[in-house]
N, C-alpha and C positions, 0 to 999 in steps of 0.2 A: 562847782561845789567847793565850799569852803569848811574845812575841818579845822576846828582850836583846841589844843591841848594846854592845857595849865600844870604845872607841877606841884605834884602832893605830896611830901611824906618821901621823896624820891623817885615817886614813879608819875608817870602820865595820868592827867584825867581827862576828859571828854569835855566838853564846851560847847552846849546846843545853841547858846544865844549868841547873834552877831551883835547885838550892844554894847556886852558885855567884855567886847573888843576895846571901845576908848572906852581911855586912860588906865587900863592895865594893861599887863607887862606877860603875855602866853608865852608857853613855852615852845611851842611847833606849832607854825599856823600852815596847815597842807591844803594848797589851792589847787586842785584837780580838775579840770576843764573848765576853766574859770568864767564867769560873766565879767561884763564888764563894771557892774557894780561892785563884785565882788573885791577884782584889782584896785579899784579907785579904794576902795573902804581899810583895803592892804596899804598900800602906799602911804595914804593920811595917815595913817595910826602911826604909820615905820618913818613916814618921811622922808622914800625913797623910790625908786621906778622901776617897775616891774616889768623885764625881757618878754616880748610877744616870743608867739610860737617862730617864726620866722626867723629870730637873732639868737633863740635858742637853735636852731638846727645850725646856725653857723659852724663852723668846722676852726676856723682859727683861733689862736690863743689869745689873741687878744679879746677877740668876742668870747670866749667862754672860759676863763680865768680872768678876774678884775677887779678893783676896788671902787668905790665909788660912794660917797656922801657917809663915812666911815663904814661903810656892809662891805661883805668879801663875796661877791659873787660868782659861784662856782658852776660849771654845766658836763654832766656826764652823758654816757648813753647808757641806755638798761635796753635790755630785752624782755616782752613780754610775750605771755601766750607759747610758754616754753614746747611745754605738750603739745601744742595745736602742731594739724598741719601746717602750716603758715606762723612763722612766730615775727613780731615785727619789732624791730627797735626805734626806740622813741627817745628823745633827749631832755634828761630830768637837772633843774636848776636849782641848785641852794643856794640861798643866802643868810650867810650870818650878820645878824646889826644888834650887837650887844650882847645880850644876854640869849634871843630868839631867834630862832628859827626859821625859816618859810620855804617849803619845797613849791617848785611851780612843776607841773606836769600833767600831758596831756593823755596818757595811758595809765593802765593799770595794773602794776607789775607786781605778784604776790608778794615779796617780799616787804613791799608798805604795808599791805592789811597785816600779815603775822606782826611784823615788828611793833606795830601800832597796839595790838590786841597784846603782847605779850607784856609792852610796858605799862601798861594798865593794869596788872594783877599785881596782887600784894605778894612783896619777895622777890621781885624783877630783880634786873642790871639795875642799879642805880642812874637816873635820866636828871639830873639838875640840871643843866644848860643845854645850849640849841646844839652849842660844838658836839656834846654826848652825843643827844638826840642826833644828829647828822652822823656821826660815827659809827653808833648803832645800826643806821639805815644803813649806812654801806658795809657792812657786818654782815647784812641777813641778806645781800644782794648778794655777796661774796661767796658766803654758804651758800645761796640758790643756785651761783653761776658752778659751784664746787659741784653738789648735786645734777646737775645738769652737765656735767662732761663725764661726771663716772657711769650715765646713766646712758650718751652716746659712747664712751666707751664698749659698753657691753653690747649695745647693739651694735656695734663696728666689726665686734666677734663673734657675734652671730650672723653676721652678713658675711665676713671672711669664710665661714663654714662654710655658708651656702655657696659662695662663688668656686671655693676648692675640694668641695666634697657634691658635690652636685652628681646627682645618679640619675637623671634624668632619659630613658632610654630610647625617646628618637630624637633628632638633632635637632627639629624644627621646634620641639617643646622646650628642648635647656635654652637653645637661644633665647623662646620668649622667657623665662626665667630670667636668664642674667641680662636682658632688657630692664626688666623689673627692677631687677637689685641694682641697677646701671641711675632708676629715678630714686632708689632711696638713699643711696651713698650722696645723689645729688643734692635731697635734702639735709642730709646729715652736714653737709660740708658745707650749703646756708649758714645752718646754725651752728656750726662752731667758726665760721666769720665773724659771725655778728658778737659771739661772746667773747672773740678775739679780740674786736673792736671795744667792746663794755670795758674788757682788762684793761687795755693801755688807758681808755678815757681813766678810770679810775686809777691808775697810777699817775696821772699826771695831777689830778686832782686832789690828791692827797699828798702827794710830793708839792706842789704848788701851796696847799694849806699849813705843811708842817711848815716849809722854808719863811714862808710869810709869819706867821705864830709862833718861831722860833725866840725870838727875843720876849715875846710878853707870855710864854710860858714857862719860865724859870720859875720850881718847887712845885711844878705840876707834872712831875715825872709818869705818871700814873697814863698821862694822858698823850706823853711822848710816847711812851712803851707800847699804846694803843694805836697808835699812828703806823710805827717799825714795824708792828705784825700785821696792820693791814695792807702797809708797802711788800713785806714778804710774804704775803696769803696772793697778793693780786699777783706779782711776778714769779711764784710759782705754779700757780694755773695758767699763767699765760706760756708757760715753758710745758704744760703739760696739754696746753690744746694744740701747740703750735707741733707735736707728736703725733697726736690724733688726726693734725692735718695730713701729716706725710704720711701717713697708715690711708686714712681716705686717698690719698691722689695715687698711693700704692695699689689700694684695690679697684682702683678707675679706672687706671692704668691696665690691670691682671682681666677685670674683668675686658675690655674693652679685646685685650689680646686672646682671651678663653674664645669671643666671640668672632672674632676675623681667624681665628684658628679651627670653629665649624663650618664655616664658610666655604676655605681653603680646603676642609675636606671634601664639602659637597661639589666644588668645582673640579678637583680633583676625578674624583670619581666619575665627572661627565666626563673628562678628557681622556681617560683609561676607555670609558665605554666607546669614546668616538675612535680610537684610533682599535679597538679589538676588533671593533664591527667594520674599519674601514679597508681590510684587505679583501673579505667575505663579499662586499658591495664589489671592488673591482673585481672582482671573479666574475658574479652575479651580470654585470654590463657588458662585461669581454662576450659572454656567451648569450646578450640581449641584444648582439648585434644582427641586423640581419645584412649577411652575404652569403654567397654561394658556397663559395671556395672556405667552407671550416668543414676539415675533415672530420673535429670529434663529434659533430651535430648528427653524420650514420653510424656512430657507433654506438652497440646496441646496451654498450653500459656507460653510457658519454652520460647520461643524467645525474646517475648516481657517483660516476665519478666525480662530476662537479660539486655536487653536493660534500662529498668527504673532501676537496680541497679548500672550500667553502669554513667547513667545520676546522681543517689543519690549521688555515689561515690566520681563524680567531683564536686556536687553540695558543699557537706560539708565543703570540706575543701576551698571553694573558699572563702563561704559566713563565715568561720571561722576566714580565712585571713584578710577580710574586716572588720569585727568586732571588732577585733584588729586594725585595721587601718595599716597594712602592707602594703595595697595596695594604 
C-alpha cells in the first residue's frame, strides 16, 4: 500500500491518485507492505533504491544509517501490537531526498495512523518538510513508547502485590498463582526489551540525523531544539525501562524464591513426618518378631504397653521439633 501526503496550508493532505505522483513534489510518501510496483513507481519518481524487508532487518550501522544518491536513509525499530499478547517489533526505514519523505514498512504501528490523522486537521504542528514530517513520527512513537512503560509500570505494581500479599490458603493453589504471575512478569520483560531496543535504535538515529544536518541547519534552530528533546525524551525512557527491568528481574527473582520456599515447606513436613512415625515403626517390628524367647509377648498388658511406647516414641521427637520451632 502506498499513501501520498502533499502539504497544504502547513498541515498534511491525502493523495488517492498514484499519477499524481510524477512530476510533483509529496510531502510523505508512506509505503506499507509495498508491491513491487508500488517500489519501482517510488524509486522513478525519487531516483533512488528502495531497502527490501531483509536489509532493513540488518542490525549494523552501516546498513541502517547512510547516504546514498543525495537521500539519508535511516532504519529504526518500533514495536507494534503494544496491547496484544504478543507484540512484535518490526524495523521502519526513512528516507529523506529533499524536500520528501518516504517511510518503508512492513507493520502497523499506531503511532503512524494518529500522527497521519492528526496532521491532517486544520490547526495541527506545523508539517512543511519530510525532516518535520519524520520528526513528528518519531514524536508520536516516543509518546506511544512513553505511554507504554507507565502503563507496564503499573501493572509491574500490581503483580508486585500479588507476589507479596498473596493469601492464598493451601500451598498447592499460591504455587499455581505465582506460576501464573511467573508467565506474566515473563511477558512483561518481552515487552520492555523490545522497547528498550526501539530507544537506543531511535537514539542513534536521531543522533546520526542531527550530526549529519548539523552544518546545513544553521538559522533553523527551531528544528535543532526539536532534535535535543527528542534525544532527551528517547534517553530518558531508556533510563526509565532499564528500572523496570531490574524491578521485573527483582520480581522473577522473589517470585521464583516465594515458590522453592513452598516447596521446602512441603518437603519439610514429609521429613518431620517420616522421622515422628519412624521410632513407633521400630517398636511395631521389634514386637512383629516371631521368637520364643520375648518375655513381654505373656505379659498380660505387653499390648497396651507397646502401644503407649509406640505413641511416647512419636510424641518426643514431635514435641522436640516444635520446641525448636522447626515446625
Amino acid at each position: 500500500m502506498l499513501r501520498i501526503y502533499a502539504g497544504q496550508n502547513g498541515h498534511l493532505v491525502a493523495i488517492a491518485e498514484l499519477e499524481t505522483l510524477q512530476g510533483s513534489n509529496p510531502l510523505w510518501l508512506d509505503l506499507f507492505n509495498p508491491t513491487v510496483e508500488e517500489v519501482r513507481l517510488v524509486e522513478q519518481a525519487l531516483n533512488l533504491e528502495i531497502p527490501t524487508k531483509a536489509e532493513m532487518a540488518e542490525i549494523e550501522l552501516s546498513d541502517r544509517l547512510y547516504r546514498e544518491n543525495g537521500a539519508e536513509f535511516m532504519t529504526m525499530t518500533v514495536v507494534a501490537n503494544i496491547e496484544a499478547e504478543r507484540s512484535i517489533k518490526s524495523p521502519i526505514t526513512f528516507i529523506l531526498k529533499g524536500e520528501t519523505l518516504v517511510t518503508v514498512r512492513h507493520a502497523e504501528p499506531r503511532p503512524f495512523l494518529t500522527y497521519a490523522m492528526k496532521a491532517q486537521r486544520e490547526g495541527a504542528e506545523p508539517c512543511t518538510s519530510g525532516e518535520m514530517t519524520m520528526l513528528g513520527l518519531i514524536e508520536a512513537v516516543i509518546d506511544r513508547t512513553a505511554d507504554a512503560l507507565e502503563r507496564i509500570s503499573d501493572e509491574v505494581d500490581a503483580i508486585s502485590h500479588d507476589v507479596f500479599q498473596n493469601k492464598a490458603k493451601t500451598v498447592s493453589k499460591k504455587t499455581r498463582d505465582l506460576q501464573s504471575l511467573i508467565v506474566q512478569i515473563g511477558v512483561k520483560g518481552d515487552l520492555l526489551t523490545k522497547l528498550r531496543e526501539s530507544l537506543v535504535s531511535i537514539q542513534r538515529l536521531v543522533s546520526y540525523h542531527g550530526a549529519k544536518e548539523k552544518s546545513a541547519r544553521k538559522g533553523k534552530k527551531d528544528t535543532a531544539q526539536r532534535i535535543r528533546l527528542i534525544q532527551r525524551d528517547a534517553a530518558s525512557l531508556g533510563d526509565h525501562a532499564i528500572f523496570l527491568s531490574g524491578k521485573i528481574n527483582f520480581l522473577l527473582d522473589a517470585t521464583l524464591g516465594l515458590i522453592n520456599l513452598e516447596q521446602n515447606q512441603i518437603i519439610k513436613i514429609f521429613s518431620v513426618a517420616a522421622v515422628v512415625f519412624l521410632p513407633p515403626t521400630m517398636v511395631a517390628s521389634i514386637y512383629g518378631m516371631n521368637f520364643e524367647q520375648m518375655p513381654e509377648l505373656h505379659l498380660p498388658f505387653g499390648y497396651p504397653l507397646a502401644l503407649c511406647i509406640m505413641v511416647a516414641s512419636a510424641l518426643v521427637p514431635f514435641l522436640y521439633f516444635k520446641r525448636r520451632g522447626w515446625l
